[in-house]
OpenMM code with the backbone's topology and positions (N, CA, C; nanometers):
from openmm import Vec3, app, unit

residues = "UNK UNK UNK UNK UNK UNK UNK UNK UNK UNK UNK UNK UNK UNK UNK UNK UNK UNK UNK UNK UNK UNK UNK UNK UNK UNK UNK UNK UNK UNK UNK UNK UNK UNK UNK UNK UNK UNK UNK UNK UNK UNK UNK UNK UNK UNK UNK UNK UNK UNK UNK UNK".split()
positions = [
    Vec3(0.0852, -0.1160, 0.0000),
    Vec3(0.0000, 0.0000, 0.0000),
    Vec3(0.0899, 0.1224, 0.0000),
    Vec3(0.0528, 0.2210, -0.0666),
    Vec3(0.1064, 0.3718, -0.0954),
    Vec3(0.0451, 0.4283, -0.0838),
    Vec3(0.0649, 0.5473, 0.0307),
    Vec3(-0.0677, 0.6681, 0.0787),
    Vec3(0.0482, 0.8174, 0.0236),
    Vec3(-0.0355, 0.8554, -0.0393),
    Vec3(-0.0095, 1.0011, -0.0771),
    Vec3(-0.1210, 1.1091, -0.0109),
    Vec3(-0.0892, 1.2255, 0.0590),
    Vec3(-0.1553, 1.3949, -0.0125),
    Vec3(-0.1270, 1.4630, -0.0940),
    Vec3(-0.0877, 1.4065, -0.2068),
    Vec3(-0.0281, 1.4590, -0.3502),
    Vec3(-0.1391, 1.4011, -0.4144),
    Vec3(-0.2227, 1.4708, -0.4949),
    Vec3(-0.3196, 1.4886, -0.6526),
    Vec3(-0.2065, 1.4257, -0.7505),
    Vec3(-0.2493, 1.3456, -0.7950),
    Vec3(-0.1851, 1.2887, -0.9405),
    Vec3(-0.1077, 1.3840, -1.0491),
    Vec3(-0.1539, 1.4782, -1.0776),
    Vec3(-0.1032, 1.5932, -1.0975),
    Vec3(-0.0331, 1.6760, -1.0657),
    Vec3(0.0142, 1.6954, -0.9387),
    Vec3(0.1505, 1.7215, -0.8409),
    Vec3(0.1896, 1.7010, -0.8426),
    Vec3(0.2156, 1.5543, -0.8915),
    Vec3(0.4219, 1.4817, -0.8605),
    Vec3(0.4885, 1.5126, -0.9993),
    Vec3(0.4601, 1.6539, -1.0727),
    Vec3(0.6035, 1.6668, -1.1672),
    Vec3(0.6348, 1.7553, -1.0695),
    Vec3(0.5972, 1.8289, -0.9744),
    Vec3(0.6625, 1.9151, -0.8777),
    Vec3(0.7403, 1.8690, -0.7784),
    Vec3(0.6474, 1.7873, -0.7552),
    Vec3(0.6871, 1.6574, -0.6122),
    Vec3(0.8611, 1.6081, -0.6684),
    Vec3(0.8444, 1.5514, -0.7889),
    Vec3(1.0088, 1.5313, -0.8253),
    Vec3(1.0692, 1.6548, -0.9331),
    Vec3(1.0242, 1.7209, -0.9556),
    Vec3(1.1149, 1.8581, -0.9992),
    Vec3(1.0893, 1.8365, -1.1702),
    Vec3(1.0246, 1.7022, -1.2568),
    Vec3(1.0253, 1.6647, -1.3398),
    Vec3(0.9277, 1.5985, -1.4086),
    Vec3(0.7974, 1.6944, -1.4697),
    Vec3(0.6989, 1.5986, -1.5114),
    Vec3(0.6981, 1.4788, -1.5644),
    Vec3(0.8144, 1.4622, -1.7021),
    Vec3(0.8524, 1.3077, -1.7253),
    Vec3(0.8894, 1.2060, -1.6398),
    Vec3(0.9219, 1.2465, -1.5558),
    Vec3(1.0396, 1.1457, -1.4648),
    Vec3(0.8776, 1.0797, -1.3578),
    Vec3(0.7962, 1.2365, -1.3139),
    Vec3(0.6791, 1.1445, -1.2429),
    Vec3(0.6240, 1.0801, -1.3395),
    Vec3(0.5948, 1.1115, -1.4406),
    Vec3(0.5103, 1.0188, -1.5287),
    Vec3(0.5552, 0.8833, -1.4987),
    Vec3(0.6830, 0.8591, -1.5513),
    Vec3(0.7727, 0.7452, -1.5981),
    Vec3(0.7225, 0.6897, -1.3887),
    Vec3(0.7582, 0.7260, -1.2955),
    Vec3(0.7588, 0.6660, -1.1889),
    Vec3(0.6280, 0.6205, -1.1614),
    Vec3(0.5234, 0.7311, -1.1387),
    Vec3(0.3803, 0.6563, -1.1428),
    Vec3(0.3606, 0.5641, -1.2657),
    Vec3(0.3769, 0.5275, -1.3367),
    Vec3(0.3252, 0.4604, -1.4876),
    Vec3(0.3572, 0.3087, -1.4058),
    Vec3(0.4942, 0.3254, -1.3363),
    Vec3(0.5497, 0.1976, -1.3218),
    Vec3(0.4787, 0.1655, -1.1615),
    Vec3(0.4540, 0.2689, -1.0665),
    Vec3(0.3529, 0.2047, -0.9542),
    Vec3(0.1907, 0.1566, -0.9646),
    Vec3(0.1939, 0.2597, -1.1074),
    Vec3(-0.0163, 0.2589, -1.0633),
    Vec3(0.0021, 0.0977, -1.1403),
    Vec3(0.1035, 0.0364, -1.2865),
    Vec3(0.0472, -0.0686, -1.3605),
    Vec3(0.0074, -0.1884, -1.2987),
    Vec3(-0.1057, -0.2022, -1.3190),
    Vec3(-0.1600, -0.3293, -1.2797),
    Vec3(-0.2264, -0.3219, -1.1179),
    Vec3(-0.2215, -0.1829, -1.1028),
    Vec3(-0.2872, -0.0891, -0.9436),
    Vec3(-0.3969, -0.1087, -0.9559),
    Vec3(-0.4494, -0.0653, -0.8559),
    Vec3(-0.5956, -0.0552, -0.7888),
    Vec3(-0.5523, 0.0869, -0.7052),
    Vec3(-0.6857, 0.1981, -0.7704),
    Vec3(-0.6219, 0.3671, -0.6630),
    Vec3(-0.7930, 0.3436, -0.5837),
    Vec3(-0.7690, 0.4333, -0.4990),
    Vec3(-0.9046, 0.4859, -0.3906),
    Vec3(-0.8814, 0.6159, -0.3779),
    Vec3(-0.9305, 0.7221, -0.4295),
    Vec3(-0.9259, 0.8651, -0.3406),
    Vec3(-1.0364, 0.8823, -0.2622),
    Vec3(-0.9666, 0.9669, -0.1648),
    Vec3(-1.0574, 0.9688, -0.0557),
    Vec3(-1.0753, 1.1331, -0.0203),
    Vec3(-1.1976, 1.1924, 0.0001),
    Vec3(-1.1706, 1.3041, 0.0111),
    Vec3(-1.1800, 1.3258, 0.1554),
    Vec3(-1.1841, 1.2252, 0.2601),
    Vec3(-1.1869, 1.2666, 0.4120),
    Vec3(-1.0416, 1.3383, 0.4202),
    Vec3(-1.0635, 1.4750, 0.5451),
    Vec3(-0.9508, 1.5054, 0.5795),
    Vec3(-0.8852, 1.3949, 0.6579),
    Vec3(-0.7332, 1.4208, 0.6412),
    Vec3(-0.6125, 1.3077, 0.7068),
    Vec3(-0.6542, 1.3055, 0.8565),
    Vec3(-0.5796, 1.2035, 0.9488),
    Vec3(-0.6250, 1.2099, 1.0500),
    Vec3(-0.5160, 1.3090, 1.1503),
    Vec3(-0.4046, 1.3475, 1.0810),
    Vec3(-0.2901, 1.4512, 1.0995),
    Vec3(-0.3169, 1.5734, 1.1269),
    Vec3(-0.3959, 1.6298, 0.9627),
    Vec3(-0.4779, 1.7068, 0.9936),
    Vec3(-0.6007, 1.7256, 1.0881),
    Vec3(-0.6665, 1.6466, 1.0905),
    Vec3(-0.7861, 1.6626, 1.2266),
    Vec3(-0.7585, 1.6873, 1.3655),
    Vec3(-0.5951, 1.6177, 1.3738),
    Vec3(-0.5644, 1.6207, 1.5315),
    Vec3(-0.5089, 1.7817, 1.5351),
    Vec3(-0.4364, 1.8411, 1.4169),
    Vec3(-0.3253, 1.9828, 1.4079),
    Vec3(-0.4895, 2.0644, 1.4434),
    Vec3(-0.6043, 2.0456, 1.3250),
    Vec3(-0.6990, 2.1253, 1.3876),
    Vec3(-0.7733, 2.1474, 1.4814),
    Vec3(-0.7689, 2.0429, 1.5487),
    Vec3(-0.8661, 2.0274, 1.7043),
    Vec3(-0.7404, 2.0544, 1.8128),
    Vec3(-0.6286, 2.0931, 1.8267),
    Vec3(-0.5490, 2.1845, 1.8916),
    Vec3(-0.6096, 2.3201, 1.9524),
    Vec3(-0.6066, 2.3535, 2.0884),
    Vec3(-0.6472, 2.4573, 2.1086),
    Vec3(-0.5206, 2.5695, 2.0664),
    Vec3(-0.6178, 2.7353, 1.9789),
    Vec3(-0.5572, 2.8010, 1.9712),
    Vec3(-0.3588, 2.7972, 1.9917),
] * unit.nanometer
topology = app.Topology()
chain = topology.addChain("A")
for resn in residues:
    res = topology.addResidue(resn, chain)
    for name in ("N", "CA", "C"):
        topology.addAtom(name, app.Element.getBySymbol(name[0]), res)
């Protein structure tokens, strides 16, 4: 399993190189199964329920 908060579309930034993410995702998603999820992380929930 591979958990990202990176949009599919982010990782030519994520590695500095749109080809190079292409070429890297091409070779994780083949033969993948994805799930997006739009719940916030549970990282985030704990940073926001912090008092002030």
């Amino acid at each position: 399993m591979l958990a990202s908060n990176q949009i599919l579309g982010a990782w030519g930034e994520v590695f500095g190189d749109p080809v190079i993410a292409s070429a890297v995702l091409g070779h994780l998603l083949h033969r993948s199964s994805t799930a997006i999820s739009k719940r916030e992380s549970a990282i985030d929930s704990v940073e926001n329920s912090k008092p002030g």
